[in-house]
DRENDO-1510 file (C-alpha; in Angstrom, 1 decimal, always signed):
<recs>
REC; n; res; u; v; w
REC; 1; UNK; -1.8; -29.1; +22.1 .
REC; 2; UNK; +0.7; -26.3; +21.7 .
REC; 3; UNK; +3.8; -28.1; +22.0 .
REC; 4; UNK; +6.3; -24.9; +21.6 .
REC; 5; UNK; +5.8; -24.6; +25.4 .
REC; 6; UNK; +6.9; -28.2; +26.0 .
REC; 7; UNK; +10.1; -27.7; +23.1 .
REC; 8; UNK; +11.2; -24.1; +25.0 .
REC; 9; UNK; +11.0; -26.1; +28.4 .
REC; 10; UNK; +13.7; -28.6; +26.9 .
REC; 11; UNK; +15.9; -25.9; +27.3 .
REC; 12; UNK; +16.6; -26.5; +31.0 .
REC; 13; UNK; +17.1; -29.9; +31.5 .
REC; 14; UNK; +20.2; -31.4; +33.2 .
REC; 15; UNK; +20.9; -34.2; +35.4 .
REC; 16; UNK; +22.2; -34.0; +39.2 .
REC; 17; UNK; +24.7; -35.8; +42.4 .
REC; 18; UNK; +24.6; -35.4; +46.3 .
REC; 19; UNK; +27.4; -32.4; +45.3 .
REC; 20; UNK; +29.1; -30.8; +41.9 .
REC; 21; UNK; +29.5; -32.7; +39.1 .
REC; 22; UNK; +32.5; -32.4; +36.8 .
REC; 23; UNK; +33.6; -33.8; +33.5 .
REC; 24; UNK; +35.4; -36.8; +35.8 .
REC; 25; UNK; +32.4; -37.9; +37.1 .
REC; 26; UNK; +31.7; -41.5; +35.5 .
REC; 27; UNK; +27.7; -41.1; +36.1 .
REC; 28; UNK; +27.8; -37.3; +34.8 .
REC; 29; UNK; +29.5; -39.0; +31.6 .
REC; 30; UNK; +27.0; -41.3; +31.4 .
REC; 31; UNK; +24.4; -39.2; +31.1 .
REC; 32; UNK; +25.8; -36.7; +29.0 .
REC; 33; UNK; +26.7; -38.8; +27.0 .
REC; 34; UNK; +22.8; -39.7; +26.2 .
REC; 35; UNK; +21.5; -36.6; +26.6 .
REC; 36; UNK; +24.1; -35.6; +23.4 .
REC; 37; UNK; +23.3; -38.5; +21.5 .
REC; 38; UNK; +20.1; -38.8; +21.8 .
REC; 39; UNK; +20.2; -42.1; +23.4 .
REC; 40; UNK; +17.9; -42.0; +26.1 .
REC; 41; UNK; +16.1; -45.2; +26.4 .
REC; 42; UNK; +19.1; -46.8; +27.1 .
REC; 43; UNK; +20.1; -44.0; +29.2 .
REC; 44; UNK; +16.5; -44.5; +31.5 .
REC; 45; UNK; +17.0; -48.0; +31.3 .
REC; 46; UNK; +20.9; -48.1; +33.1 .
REC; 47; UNK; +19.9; -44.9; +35.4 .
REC; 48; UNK; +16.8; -47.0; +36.4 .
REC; 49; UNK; +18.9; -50.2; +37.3 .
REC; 50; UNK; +21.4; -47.7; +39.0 .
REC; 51; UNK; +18.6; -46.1; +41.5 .
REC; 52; UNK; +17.5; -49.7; +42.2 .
REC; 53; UNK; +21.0; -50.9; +43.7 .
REC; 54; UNK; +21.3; -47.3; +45.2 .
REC; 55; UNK; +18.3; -45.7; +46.0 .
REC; 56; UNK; +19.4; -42.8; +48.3 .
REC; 57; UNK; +21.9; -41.5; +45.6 .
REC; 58; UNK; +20.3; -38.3; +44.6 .
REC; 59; UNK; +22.7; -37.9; +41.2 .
REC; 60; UNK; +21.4; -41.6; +40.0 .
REC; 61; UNK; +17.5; -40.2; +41.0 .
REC; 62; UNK; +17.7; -36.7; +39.8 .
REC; 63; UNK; +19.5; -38.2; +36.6 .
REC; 64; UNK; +17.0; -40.6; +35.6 .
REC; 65; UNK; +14.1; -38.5; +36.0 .
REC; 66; UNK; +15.5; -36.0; +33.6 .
REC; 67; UNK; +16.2; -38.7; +31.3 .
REC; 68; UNK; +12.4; -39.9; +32.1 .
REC; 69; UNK; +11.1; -36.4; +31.1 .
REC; 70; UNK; +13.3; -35.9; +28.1 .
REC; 71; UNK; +11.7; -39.4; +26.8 .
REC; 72; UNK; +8.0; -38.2; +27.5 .
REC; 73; UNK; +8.6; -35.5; +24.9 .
REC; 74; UNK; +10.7; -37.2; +23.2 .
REC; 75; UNK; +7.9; -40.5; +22.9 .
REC; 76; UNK; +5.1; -37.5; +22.5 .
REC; 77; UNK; +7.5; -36.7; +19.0 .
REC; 78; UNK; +8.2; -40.1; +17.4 .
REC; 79; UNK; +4.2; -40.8; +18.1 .
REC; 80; UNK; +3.6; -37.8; +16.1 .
REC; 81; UNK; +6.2; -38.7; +13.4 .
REC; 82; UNK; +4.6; -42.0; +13.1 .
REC; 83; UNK; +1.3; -40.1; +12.0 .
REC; 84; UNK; +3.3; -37.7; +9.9 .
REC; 85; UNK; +2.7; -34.4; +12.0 .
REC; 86; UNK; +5.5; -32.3; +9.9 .
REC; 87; UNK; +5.8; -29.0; +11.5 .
REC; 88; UNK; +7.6; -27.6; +8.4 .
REC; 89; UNK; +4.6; -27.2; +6.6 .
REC; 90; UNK; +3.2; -23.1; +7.4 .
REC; 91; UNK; +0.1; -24.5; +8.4 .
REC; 92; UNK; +1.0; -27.2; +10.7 .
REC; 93; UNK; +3.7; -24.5; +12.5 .
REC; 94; UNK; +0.5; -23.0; +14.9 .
REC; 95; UNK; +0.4; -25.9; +16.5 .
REC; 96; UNK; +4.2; -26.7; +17.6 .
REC; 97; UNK; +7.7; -26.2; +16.4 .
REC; 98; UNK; +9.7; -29.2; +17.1 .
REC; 99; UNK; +12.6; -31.1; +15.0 .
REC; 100; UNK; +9.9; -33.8; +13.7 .
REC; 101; UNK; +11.5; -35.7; +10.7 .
REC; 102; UNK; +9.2; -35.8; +7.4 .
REC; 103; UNK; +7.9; -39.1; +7.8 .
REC; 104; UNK; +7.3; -40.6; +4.2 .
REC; 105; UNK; +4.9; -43.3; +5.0 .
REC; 106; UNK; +2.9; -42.2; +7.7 .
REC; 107; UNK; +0.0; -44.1; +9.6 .
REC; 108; UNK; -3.4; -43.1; +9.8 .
REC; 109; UNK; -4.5; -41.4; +13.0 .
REC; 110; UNK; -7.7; -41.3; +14.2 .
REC; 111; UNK; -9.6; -39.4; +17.2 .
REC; 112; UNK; -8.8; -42.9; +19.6 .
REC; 113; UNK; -4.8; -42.8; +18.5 .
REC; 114; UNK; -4.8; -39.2; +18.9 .
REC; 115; UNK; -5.9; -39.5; +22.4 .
REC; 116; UNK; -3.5; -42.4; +22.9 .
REC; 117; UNK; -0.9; -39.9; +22.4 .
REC; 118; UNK; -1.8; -38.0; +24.8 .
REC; 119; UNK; -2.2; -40.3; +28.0 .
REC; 120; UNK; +1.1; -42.0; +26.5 .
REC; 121; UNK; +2.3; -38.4; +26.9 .
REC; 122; UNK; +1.2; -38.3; +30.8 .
REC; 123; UNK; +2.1; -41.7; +31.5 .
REC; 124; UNK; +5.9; -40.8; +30.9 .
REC; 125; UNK; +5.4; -37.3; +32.7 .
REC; 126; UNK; +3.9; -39.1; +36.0 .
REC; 127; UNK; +7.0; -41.8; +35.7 .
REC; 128; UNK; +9.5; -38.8; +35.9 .
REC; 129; UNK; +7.4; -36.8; +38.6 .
REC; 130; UNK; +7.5; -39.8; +41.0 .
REC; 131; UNK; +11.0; -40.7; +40.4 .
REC; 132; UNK; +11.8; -36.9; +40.9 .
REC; 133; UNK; +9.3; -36.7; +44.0 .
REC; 134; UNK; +11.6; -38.4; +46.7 .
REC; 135; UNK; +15.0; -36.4; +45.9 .
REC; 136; UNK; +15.9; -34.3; +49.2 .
REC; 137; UNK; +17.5; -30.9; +48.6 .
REC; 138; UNK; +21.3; -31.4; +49.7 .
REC; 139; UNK; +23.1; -28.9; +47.5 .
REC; 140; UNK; +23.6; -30.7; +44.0 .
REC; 141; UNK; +25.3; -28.7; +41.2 .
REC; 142; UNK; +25.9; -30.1; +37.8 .
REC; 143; UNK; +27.0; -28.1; +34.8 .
REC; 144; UNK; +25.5; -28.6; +31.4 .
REC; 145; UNK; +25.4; -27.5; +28.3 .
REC; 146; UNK; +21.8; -26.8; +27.0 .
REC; 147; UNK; +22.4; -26.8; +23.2 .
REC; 148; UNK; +23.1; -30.2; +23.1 .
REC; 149; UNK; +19.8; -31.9; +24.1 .
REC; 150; UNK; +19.2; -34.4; +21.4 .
REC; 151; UNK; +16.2; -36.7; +20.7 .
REC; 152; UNK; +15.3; -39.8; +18.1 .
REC; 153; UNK; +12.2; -38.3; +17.1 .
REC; 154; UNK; +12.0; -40.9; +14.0 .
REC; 155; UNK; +12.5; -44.0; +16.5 .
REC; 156; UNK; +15.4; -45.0; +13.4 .
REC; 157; UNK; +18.3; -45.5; +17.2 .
REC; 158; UNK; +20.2; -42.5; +17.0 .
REC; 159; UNK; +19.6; -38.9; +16.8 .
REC; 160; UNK; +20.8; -36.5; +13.8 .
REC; 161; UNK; +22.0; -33.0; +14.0 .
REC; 162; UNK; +18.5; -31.8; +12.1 .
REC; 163; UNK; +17.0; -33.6; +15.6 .
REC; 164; UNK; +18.9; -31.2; +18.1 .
REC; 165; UNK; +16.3; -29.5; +20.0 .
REC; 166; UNK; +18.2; -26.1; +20.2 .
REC; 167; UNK; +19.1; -25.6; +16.5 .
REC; 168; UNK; +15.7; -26.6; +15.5 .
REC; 169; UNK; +13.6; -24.2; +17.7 .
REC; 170; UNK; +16.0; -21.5; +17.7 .
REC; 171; UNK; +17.3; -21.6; +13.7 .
REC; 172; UNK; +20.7; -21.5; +15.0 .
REC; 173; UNK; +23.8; -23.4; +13.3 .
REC; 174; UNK; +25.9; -22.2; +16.1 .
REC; 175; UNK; +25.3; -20.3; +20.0 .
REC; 176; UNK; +25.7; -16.1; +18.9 .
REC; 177; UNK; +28.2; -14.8; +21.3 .
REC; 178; UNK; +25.9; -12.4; +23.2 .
REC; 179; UNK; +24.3; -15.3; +24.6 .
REC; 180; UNK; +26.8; -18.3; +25.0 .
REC; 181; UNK; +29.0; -18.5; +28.3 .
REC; 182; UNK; +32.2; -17.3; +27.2 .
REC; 183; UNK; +33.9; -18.7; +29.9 .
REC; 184; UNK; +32.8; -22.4; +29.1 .
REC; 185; UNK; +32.8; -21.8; +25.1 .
REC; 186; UNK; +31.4; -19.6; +22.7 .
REC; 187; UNK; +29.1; -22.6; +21.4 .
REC; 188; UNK; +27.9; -23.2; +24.7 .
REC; 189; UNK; +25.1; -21.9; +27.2 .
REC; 190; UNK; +25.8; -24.1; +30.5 .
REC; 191; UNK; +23.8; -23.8; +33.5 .
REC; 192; UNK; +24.6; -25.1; +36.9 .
REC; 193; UNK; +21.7; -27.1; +37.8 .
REC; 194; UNK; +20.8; -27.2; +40.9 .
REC; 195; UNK; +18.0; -28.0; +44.3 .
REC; 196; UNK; +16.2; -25.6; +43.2 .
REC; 197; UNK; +16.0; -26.2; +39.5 .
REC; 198; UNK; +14.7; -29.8; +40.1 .
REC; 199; UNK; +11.7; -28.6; +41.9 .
REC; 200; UNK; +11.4; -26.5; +38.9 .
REC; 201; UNK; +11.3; -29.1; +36.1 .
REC; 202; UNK; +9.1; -31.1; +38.6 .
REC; 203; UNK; +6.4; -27.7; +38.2 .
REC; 204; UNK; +6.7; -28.0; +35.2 .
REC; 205; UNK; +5.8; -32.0; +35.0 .
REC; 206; UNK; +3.0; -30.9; +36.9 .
REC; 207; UNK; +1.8; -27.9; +34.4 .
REC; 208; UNK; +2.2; -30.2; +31.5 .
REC; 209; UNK; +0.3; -33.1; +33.4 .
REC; 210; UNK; -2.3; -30.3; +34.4 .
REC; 211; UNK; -2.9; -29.1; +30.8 .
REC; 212; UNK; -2.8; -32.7; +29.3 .
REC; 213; UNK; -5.3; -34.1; +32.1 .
REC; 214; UNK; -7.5; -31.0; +31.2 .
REC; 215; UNK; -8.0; -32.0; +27.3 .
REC; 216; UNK; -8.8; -35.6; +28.0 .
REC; 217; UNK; -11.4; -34.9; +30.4 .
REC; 218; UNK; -13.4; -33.6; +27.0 .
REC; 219; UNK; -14.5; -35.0; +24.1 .
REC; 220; UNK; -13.1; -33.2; +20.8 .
REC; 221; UNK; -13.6; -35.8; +18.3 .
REC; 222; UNK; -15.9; -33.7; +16.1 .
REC; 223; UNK; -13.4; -31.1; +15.9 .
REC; 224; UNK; -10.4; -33.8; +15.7 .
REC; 225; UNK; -12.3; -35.3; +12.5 .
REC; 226; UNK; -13.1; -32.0; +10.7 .
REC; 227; UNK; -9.8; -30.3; +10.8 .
REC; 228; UNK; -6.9; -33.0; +11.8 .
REC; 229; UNK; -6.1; -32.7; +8.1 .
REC; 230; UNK; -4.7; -29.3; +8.6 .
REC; 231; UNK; -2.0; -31.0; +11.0 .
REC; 232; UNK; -1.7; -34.6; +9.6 .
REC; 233; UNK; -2.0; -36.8; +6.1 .
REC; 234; UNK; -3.9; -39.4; +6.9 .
REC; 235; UNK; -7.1; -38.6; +9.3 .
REC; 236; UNK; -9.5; -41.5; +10.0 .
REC; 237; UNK; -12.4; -38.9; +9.3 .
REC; 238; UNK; -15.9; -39.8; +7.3 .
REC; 239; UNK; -14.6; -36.4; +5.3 .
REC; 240; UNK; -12.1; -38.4; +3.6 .
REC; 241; UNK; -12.3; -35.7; +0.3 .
REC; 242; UNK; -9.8; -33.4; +2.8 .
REC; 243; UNK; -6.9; -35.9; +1.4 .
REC; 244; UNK; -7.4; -34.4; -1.9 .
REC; 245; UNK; -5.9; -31.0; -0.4 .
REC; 246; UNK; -2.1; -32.3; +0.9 .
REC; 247; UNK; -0.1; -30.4; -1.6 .
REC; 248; UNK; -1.2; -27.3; -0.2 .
REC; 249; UNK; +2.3; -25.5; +0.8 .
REC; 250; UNK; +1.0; -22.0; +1.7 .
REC; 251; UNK; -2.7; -21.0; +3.3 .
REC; 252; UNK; -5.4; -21.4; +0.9 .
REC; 253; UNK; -8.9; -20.4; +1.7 .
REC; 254; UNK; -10.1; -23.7; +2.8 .
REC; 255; UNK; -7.7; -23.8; +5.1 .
REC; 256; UNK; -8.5; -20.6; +6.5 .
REC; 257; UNK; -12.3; -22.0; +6.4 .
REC; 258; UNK; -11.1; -25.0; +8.7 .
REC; 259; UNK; -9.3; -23.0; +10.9 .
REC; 260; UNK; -12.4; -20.7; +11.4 .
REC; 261; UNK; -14.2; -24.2; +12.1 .
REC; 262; UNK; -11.6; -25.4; +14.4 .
REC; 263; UNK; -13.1; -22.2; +16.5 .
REC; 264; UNK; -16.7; -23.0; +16.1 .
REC; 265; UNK; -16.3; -26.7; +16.9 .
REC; 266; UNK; -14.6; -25.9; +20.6 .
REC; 267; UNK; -17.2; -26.8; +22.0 .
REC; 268; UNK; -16.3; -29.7; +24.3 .
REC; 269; UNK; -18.1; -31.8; +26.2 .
REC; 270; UNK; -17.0; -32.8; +29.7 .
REC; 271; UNK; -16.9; -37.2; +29.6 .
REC; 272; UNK; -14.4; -37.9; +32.2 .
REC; 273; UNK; -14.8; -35.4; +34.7 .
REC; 274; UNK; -12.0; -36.8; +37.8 .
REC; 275; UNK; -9.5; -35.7; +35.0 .
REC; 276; UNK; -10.5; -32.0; +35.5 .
REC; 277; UNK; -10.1; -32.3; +39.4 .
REC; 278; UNK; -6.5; -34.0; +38.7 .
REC; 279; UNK; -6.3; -31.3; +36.2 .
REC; 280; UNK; -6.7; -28.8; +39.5 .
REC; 281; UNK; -4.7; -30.9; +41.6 .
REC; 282; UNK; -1.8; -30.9; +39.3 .
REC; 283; UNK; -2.3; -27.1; +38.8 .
REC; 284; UNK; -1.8; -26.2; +43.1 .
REC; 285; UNK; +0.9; -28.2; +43.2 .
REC; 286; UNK; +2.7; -26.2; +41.2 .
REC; 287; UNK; +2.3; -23.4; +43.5 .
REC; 288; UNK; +3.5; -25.1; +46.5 .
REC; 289; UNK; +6.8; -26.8; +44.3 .
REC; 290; UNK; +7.4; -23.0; +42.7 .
REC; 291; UNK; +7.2; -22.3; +46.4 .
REC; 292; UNK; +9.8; -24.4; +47.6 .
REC; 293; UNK; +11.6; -23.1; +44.7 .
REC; 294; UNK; +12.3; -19.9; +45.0 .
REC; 295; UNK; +12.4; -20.5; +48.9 .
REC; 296; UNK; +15.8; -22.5; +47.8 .
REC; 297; UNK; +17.1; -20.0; +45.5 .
REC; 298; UNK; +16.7; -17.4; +48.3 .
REC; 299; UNK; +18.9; -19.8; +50.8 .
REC; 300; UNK; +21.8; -20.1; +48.0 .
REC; 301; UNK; +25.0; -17.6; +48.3 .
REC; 302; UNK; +26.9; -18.4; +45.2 .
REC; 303; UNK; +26.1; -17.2; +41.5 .
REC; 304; UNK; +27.3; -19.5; +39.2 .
REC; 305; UNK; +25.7; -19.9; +35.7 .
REC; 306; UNK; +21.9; -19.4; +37.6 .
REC; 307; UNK; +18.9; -20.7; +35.3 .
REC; 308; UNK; +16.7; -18.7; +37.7 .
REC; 309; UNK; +18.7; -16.0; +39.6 .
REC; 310; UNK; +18.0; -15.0; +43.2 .
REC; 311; UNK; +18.3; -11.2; +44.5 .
REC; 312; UNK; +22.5; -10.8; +43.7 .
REC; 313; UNK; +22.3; -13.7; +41.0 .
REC; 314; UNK; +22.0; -13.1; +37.4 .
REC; 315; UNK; +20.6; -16.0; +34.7 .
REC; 316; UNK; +21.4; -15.6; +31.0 .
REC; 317; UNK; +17.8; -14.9; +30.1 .
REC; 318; UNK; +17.9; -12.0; +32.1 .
REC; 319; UNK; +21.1; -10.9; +29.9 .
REC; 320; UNK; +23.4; -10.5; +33.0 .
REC; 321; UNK; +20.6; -8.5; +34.9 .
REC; 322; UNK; +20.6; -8.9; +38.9 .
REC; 323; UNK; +17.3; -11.2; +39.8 .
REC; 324; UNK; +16.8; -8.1; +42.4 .
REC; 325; UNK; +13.0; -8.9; +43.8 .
REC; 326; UNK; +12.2; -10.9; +41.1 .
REC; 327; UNK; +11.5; -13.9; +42.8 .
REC; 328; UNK; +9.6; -11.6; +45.7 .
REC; 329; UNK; +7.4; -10.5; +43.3 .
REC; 330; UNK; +6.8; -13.6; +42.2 .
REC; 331; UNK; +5.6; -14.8; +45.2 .
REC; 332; UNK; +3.1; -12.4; +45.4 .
REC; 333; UNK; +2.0; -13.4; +42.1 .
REC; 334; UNK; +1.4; -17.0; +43.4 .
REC; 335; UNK; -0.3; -16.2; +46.3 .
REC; 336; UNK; -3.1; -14.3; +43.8 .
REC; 337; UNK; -3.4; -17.5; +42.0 .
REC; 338; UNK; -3.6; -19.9; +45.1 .
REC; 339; UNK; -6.4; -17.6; +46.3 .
REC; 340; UNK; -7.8; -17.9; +42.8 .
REC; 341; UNK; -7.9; -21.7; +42.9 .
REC; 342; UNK; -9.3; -21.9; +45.9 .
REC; 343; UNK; -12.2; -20.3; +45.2 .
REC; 344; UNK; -11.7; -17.3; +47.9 .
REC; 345; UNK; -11.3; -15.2; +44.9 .
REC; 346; UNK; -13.0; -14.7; +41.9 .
REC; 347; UNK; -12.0; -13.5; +38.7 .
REC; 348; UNK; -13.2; -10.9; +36.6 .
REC; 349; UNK; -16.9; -10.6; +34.7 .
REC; 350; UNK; -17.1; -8.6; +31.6 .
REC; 351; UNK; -20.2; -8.8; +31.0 .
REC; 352; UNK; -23.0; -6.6; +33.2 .
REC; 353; UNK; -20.9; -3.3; +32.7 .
REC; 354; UNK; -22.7; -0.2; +31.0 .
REC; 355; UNK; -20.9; +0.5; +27.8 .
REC; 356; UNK; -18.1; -1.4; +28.2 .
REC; 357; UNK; -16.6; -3.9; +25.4 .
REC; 358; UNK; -13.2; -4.8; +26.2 .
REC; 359; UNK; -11.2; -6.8; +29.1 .
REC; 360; UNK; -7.6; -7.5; +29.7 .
REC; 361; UNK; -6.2; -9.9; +32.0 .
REC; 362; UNK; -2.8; -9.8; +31.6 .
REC; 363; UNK; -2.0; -6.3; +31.3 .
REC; 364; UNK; -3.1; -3.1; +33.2 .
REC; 365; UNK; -6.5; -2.8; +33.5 .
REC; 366; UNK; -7.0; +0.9; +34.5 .
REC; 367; UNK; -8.9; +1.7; +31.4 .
REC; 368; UNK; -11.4; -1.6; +31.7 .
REC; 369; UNK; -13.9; -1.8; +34.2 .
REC; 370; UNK; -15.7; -5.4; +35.2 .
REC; 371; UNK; -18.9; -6.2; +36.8 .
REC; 372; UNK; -18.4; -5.0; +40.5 .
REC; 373; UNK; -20.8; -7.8; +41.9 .
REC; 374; UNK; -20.4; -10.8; +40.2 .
REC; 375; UNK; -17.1; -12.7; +39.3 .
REC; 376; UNK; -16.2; -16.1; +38.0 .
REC; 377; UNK; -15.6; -19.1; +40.8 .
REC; 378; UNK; -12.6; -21.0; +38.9 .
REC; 379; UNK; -12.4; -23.7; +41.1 .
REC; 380; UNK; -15.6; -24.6; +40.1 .
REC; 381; UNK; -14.6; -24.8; +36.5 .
REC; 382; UNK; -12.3; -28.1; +37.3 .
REC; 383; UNK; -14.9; -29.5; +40.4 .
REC; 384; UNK; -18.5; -29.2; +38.4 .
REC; 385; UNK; -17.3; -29.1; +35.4 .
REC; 386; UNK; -19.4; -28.2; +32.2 .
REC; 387; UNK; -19.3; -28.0; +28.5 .
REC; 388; UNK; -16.3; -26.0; +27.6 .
REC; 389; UNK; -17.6; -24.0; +24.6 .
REC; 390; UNK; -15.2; -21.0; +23.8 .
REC; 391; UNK; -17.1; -18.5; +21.7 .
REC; 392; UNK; -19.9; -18.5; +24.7 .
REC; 393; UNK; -17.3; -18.5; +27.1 .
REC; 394; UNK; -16.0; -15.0; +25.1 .
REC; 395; UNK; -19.6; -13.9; +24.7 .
REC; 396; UNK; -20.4; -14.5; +28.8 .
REC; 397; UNK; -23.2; -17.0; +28.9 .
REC; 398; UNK; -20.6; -20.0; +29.0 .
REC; 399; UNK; -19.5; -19.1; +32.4 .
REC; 400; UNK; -22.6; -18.6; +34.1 .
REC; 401; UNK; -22.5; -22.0; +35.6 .
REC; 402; UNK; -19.5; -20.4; +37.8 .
REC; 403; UNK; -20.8; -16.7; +38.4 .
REC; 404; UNK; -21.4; -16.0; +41.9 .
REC; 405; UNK; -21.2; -13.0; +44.1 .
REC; 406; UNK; -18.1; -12.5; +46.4 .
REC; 407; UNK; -14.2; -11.2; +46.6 .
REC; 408; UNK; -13.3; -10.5; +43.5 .
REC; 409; UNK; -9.2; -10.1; +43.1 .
REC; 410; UNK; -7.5; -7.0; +44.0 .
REC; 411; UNK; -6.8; -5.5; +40.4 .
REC; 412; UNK; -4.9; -2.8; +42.1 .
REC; 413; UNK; -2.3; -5.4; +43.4 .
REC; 414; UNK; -2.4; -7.2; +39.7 .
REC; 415; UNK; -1.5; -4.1; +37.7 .
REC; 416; UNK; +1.8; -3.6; +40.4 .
REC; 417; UNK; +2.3; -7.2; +39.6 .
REC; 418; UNK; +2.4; -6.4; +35.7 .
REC; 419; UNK; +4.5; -3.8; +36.7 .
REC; 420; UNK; +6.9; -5.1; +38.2 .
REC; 421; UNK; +7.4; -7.9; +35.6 .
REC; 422; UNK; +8.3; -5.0; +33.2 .
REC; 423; UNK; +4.4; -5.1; +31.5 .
REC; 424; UNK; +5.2; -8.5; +30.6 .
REC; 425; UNK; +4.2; -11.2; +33.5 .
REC; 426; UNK; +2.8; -14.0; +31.2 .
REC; 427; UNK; +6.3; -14.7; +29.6 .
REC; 428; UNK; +8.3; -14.4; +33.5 .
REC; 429; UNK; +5.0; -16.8; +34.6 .
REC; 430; UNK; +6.0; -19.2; +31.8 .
REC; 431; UNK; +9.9; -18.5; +32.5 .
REC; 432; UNK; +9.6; -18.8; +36.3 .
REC; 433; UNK; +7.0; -21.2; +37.0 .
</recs>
């Protein structure tokens, strides 16, 4: 699973009240406190016994479901530190970049454990996604600073500096100027988190939950047996000669090999198939919450430290830019995919198309033509699932379960789309949800 998504998302994470919190705020101290020291399972458990005396108090709710999501990733790291995942190593980085300690005597995983991880993964997500699904929008606001999200990733009670989530992924000993908030400190990016941001982290529960759902419904072990050495020490694998190969710092060719086999071997089949249609499930419900997001942000009239920036807003990833139609845009982008989901809309066939060898789906597509009669049903691909095997998926015959004829989306209104994201709408999708 590419976790570098899940790290990056770490990045907006905050807790909330019914109004503004400030520095004398016992509750926002609390949780700060926590979040900084990487203390958060005794953070869930107080803000968990807090929302149980006081239910309706948005602050305790919003606060303990943060602290509930932090912990899923934060569970999903010490699980892979207890198998030894070290990201450190060149060829373990493809997979993820988190702060993982070297873990000297690691466990051996096996295809079970490794799937273990996984629904342990989406049994913490689904805790935070229904404490977070009763909070009523009532104009929160709570400043925080993003650099100091720490975890335990080695499960030893408390976290170290090399285990701050912002250093690590980043490779910064200290905020640069050009990005920290200069009004709260020049070793600082604060955002003021707010309505609208808590239906965005519960999106992105729901992306995470979708993608996780997605992988168990398949079985990978073969591929988990023949190449889980690439990522891990100990691999409960009948290839146990692959142990022989741990000092390997930089790519050798049998690693390249494995990788190449990794490619060959995804070729899953389908062996729980009501996970795909959660997997779907989890998917349009991120529309309708990114919804409800942006209609929000479009309601709010200040512009104070904005993780996502209406029209006269700006956001520090936008470098001080105005959000201008941003979120507009955006909408029209969801409304493409909802279509898509459904099943009103199908996507593009490459295959069928006189000397034609190329596609692009994220970028303009003047230059590409697809098959004008026949176009790929996605919905399908999550309600009658089939065996997901990528190189025939590439090659065309993989799909053919989910060709059909019909309305195939409007790549006229995708290329303004790309366009107005700047030409680069798969980073604003995964910024934006």
């Amino acid at each position: 699973m590419h976790l570098r998504i899940i790290a990056l998302v770490l990045f907006a994470l905050f807790s909330a009240s019914d109004r503004t919190f400030g520095d004398d705020n016992a509750n926002y101290k609390k949780f700060r406190g926590y979040v900084r020291e990487g203390q958060l399972v005794a953070g869930e458990k107080e803000f968990d016994g807090l929302l149980q005396k006081t239910p309706q108090d948005n602050s305790i709710r919003v606060s303990l479901g943060v602290l509930q999501f932090l912990r899923a990733i934060e569970g999903l790291g010490q699980d892979y530190y207890r198998y030894g995942l070290d990201p450190a190593r060149p060829n373990r980085n493809i997979l993820m970049r988190m702060p993982i300690p070297n873990n000297p005597n690691p466990e051996e995983i096996s295809y079970a454990r490794a799937r273990t991880v996984l629904q342990n993964l989406l049994d913490r997500l689904s805790k935070a996604e229904k404490t977070l699904s009763d909070f009523k929008p009532n104009g929160i606001k709570i400043p925080i600073a993003i650099n100091e999200i720490s975890l335990d990733l080695d499960s030893n009670g408390k976290s170290t500096p090399n285990e701050a989530v912002w250093g690590a992924i980043m490779g910064w000993s200290s905020v640069p100027a050009g990005v920290a908030n200069n009004n709260v400190g020049v070793n600082s990016i604060e955002f003021a988190f707010d309505d609208a941001d808590v239906l965005w982290l519960r999106g992105y529960i729901n992306v995470l939950s979708g993608v996780v759902q997605f992988a168990l419904a398949h079985d990978w072990q073969s591929a988990f047996e023949r190449t889980a050495h690439l990522f891990f020490p100990r691999v409960q694998s009948p290839y146990g000669f692959f142990a022989d190969e741990l000092d390997e710092i930089e790519w050798a060719s049998n690693q390249i090999f494995d990788f190449i086999a990794f490619i060959h071997l995804i070729n899953f089949q389908v062996i729980e198939p009501d996970r795909m249609k959660k997997s779907l499930e989890h998917f349009e419900q991120v529309i309708q919450l990114s919804r409800e997001t942006w209609r929000l942000i479009r309601e709010e009239t200040d512009n104070d430290r904005e993780w996502l920036p209406g029209r006269n807003q700006t956001s520090i990833v936008l470098a001080g830019r105005p959000g201008n139609r941003m979120g507009d845009d955006w909408e029209r982008v969801l409304n493409q995919v909802e279509l898509v989901l459904q099943g009103k809309e199908l996507l593009p066939f490459w295959r069928g198309v006189k000397n034609r060898n190329s596609f692009n789906f994220f970028g303009r597509s003047n230059n590409v033509e697809f098959n004008s009669k026949l176009g790929i049903n996605l919905r399908k691909v999550f309600t009658n699932p089939q065996t997901f095997d990528l190189v025939l998926w590439i090659q065309g015959t993989g799909v053919a379960p989910f060709i059909e004829s019909g309305k195939l989306i409007d790549f006229q209104a995708w290329n303004e789309l790309s366009d107005a994201f700047q030409g680069n709408l798969p980073f604003f999708a995964f910024w934006i949800n």
